[in-house]
C-alpha positions as CSV (number, residue, x, y, z in Angstrom):
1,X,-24.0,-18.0,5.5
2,X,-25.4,-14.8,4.1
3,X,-26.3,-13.2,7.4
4,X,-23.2,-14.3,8.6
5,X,-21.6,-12.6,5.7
6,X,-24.0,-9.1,6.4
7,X,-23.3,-9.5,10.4
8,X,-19.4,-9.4,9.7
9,X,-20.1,-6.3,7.5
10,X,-22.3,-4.5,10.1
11,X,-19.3,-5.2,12.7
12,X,-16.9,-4.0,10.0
13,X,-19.0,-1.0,9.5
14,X,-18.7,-0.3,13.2
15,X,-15.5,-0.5,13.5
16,X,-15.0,-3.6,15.0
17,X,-13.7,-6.1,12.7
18,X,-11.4,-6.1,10.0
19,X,-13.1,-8.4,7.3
20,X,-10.6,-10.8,5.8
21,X,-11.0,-13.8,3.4
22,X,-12.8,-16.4,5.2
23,X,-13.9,-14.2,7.7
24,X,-13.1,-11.3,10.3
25,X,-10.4,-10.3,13.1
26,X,-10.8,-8.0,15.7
27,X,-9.8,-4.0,14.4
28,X,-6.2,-3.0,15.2
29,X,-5.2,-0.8,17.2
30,X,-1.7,0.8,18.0
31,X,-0.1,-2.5,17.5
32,X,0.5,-4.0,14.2
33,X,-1.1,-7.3,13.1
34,X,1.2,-9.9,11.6
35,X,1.6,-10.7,8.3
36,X,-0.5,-13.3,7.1
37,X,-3.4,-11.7,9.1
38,X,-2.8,-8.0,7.2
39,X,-2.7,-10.7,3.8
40,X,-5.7,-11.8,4.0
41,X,-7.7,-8.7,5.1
42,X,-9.7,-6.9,2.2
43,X,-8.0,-9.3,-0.1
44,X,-10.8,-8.3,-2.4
45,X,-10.1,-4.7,-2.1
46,X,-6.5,-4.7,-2.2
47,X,-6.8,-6.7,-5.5
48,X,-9.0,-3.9,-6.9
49,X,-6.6,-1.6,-5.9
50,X,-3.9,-3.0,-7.4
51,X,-5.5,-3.6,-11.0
52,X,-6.6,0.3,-11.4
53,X,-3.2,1.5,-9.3
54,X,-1.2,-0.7,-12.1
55,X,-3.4,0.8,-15.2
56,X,-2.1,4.1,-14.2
57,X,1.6,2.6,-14.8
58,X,2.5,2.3,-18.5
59,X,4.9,0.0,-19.7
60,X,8.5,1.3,-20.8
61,X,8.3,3.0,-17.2
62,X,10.5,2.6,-13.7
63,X,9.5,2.3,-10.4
64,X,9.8,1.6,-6.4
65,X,7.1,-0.3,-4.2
66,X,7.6,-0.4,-1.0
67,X,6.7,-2.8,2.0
68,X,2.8,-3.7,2.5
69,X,0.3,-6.6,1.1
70,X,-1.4,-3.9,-0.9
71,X,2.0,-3.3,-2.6
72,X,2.6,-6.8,-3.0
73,X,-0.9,-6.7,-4.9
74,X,0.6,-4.5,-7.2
75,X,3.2,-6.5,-8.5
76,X,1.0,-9.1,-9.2
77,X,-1.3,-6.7,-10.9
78,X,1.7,-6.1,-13.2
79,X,3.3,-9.1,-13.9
80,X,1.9,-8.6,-17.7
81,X,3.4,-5.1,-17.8
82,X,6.5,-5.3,-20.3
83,X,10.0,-3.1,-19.9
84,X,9.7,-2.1,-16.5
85,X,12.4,-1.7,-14.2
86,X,11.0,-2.6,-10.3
87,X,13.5,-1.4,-7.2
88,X,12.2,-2.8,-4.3
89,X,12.9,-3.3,-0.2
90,X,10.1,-5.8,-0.2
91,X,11.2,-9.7,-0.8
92,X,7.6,-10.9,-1.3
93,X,7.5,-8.0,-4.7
94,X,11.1,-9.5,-5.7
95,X,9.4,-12.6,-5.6
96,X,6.2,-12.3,-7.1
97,X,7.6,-9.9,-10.4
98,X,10.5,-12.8,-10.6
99,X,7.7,-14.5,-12.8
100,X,7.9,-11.3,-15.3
101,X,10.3,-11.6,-17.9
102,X,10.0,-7.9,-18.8
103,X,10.6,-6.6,-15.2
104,X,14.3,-5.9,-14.2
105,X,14.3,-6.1,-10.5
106,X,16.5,-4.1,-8.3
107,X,16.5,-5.3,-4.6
108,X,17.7,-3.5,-1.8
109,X,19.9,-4.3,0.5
110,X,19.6,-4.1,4.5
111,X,18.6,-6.0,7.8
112,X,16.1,-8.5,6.3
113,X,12.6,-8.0,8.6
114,X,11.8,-11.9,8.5
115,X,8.3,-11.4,9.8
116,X,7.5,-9.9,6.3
117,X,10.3,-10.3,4.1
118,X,10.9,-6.3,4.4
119,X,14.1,-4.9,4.1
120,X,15.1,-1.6,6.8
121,X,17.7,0.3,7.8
122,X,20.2,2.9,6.7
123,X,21.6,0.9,3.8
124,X,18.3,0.1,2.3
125,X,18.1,4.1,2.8
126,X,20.9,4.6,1.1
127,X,20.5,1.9,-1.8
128,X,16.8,3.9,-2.4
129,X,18.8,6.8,-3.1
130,X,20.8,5.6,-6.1
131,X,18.1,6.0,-8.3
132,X,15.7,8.1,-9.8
133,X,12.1,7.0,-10.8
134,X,8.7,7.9,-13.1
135,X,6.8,6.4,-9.8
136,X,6.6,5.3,-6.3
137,X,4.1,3.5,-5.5
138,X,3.8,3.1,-1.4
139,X,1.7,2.0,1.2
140,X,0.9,2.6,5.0
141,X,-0.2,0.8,8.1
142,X,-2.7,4.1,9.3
143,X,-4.3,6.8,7.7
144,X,-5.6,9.3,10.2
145,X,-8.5,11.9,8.9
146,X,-5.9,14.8,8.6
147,X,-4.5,12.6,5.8
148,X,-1.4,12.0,7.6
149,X,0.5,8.6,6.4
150,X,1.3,6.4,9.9
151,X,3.6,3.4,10.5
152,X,4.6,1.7,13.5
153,X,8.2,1.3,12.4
154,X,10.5,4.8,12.3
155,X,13.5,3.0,10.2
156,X,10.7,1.2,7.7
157,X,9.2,5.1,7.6
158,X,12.2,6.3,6.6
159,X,13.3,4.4,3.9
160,X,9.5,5.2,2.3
161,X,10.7,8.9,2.8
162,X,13.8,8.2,0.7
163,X,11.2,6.7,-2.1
164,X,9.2,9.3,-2.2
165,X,11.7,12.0,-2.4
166,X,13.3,9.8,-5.7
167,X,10.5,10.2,-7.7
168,X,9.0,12.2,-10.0
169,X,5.6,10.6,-9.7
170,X,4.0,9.0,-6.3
171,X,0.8,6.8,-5.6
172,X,-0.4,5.6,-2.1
173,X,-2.5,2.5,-2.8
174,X,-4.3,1.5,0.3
175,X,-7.7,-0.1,1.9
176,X,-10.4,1.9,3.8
177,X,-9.7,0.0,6.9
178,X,-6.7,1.9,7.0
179,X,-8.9,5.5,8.2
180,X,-8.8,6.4,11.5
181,X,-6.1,3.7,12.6
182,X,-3.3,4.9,14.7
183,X,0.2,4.6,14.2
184,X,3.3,6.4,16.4
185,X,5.6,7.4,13.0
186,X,4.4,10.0,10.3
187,X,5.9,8.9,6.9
188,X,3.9,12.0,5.4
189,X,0.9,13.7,4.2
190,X,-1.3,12.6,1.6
191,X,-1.1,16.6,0.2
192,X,2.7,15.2,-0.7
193,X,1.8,12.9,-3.1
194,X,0.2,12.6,-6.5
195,X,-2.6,10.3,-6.5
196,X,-4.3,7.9,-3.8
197,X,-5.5,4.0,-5.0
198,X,-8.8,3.0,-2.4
199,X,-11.2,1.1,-2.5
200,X,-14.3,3.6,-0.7
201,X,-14.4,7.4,-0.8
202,X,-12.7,9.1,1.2
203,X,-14.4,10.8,4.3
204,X,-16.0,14.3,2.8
205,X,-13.5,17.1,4.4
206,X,-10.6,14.5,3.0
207,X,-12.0,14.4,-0.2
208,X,-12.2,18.5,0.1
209,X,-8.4,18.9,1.4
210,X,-7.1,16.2,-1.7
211,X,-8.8,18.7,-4.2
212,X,-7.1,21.5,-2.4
213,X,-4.3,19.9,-2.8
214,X,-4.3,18.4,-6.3
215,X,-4.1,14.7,-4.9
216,X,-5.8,12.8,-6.7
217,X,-8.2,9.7,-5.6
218,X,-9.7,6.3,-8.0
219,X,-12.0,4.9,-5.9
220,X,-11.6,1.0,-6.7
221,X,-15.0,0.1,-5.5
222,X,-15.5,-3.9,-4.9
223,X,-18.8,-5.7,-5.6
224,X,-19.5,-8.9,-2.9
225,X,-22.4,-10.8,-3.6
226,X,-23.4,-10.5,-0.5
């Protein structure tokens, strides 16, 4: 079992697997992976994520999340978090924050994406833009080493437009599996927003461009007892 465990991480190292919980699927591509396979990949990491991305957000505050697992790891990061307001186009972050009695949820309306309980389309555009928040907190299907935020779906891309431009603060929370992927859609540039949540360093020009920027990146670092 353990050089099973250090064979998947060679291959993951490569390039060639995406480790998930129980084991490894092949690396995407320009297609995206369904939902229960993006779930379970980097569990580990996306839950690291999520704790430091969610110590960043103090209570008393409001906020958007967007579509993604990562984002979805958020919320359960901050189910203790007290007087929060949550707007959200994502069904599974509705869902999960439902067990928060100090979270007032605000869910968007739209044409309900059933494959991941997103929510698209110009009226979850225009129910984004009702409001005005201390953070959005957002992910992305690709990160390419420009530091260019991909997706695969133009309306899902944007409604995270829309969130991005409602608030005053804004954190990408994302895994490292996510470098060098490739996505059609540009939702924006990592010099747009405040702070990035990872789990490994970023590549050492990216690191060079967020400074130049004034980005910000935690590293969330996960520790497998390999």
């Amino acid at each position: 079992m353990q050089t099973i465990r250090r064979d998947l991480g060679d291959l993951a190292e490569a390039g060639l697997v995406d480790r998930v919980h129980g084991g490894a699927v092949p690396r995407a591509g320009t297609v995206n992976l369904g939902y229960e396979a993006r779930r379970r990949m980097n569990a580990e990491a996306k839950a690291a994520i999520a704790v430091a991305c969610a110590a960043a957000i103090p209570d008393n505050s409001s906020l958007i999340l967007n579509l993604g697992t990562t984002t979805e790891a958020v919320a359960h990061a901050l189910i203790h978090h007290s007087n929060i307001t949550v707007v959200t186009n994502n069904m599974n972050v509705a869902n999960i924050l439902h067990a928060n009695p100090g979270c007032e949820i605000m869910v968007a309306g739209g044409m309900l994406r059933r494959s991941d309980g997103g929510l698209v389309g110009e009226l979850t555009t225009q129910f984004i833009e009702q409001f005005k928040v201390d953070y959005a907190i957002i992910g992305t299907s690709a990160l390419d080493y420009d530091g260019d935020l991909l997706d695969f779906d133009l309306a899902e891309v944007r409604v995270s437009r829309a969130i991005l431009r409602q608030s005053r603060q804004s954190f990408l929370v994302t895994d490292h599996s996510k470098l060098g992927r490739s996505a059609p859609a540009r939702i924006t540039s990592i010099a747009d927003v405040d702070a990035v949540f990872i789990d490994q360093a970023l590549p050492d020009d990216l690191m060079r461009r967020c400074e130049e920027w004034g980005t910000a990146v935690h590293v969330a670092p996960v520790h497998r007892d390999e």
